[in-house]
N, C-alpha and C positions, 0 to 999 in steps of 0.2 A: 694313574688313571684319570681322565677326563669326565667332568661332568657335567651335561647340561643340561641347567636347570630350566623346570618348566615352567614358561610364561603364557598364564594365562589369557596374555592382551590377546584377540581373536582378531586375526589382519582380514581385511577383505580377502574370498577366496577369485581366483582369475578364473574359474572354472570348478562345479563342484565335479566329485569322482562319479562315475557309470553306478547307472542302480544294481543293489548287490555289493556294494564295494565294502571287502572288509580289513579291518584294524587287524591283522594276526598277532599284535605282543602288545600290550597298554598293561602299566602298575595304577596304583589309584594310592596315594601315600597319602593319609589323614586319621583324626584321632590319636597324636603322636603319644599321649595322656593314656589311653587305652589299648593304643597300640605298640609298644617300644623297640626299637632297633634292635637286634642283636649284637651283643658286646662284639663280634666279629665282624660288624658290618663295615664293608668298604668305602663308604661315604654318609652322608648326611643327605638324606633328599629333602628336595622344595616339597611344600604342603602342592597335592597333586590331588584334587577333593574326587568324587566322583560325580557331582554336577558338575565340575567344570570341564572332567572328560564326554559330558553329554552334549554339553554347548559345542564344542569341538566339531563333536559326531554332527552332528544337526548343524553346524554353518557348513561344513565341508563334503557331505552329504555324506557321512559315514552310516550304512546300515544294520553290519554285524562288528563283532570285535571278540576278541582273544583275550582275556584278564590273565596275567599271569605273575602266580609270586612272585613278589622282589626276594633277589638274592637276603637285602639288609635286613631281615624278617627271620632270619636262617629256616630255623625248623620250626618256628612256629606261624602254623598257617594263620590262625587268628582271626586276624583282620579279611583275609581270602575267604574264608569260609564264610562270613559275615557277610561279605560285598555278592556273594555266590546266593548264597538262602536269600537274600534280599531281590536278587534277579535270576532266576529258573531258567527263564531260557538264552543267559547269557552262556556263552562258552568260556570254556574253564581250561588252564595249563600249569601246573605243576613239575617241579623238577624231580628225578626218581631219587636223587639222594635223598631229598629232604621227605619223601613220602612216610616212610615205614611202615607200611602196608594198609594207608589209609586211603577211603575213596570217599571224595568230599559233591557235594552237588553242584551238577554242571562238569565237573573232571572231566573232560572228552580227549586229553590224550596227553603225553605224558614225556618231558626232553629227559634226554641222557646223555650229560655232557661229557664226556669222557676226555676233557680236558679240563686239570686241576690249573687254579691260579691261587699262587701264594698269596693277594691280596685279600681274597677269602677263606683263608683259612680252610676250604676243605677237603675232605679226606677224601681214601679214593673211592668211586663208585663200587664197588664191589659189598664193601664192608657197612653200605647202608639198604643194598638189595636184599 
């Protein structure tokens, strides 16, 4: 697997995006201390803060976006839940495996990946619905 890490240097933008324009998938990886990978997780991510995904938003004229757990998180939402209570009217995306019949703030809808990759170890969807 390929990973690339995020660099927060912020390049001039050639154009910001149409108003409205939103983010549909952003992770926010920080508080590694409070927050810790799951023994199963697929890589190591770069510290990914959530000021620096705002600086982002605002040079590039992002004005909605999609927070969605990182796989390397497994089942614990954690740090999601946190980054969600902190901003209400952000939108929220979680995976159904990793749910178990939790509805967290901001939740507005929900992937089902139904394809298993042996670098995450997980199981099949069925068996966590």
């Amino acid at each position: 697997m390929t990973y690339l890490s995020f660099d927060k240097t912020l390049k001039p933008a050639r154009a910001r995006f149409p108003e409205g324009a939103c983010d549909c998938h952003f992770h926010i990886f920080d508080h590694a201390s409070t927050y810790p990978l799951a023994s199963t997780a697929a890589y190591t991510p770069t510290p990914a803060t959530e000021q620096d995904y705002r600086a982002l938003c605002k040079a590039y004229g992002i004005d909605r976006a999609v927070l969605v757990h990182p796989s390397v998180y497994g089942a614990d939402h954690a740090s999601y839940e946190a980054i969600m209570a902190a901003n209400p009217d952000d939108a929220g995306r979680a995976y159904a495996r990793h749910l178990r019949a939790r509805v967290f703030t901001g939740l507005r809808t929900i992937s089902a990946s139904l394809i298993q990759f042996r670098m995450h170890n997980s199981q099949p969807i069925g068996e966590d619905l």
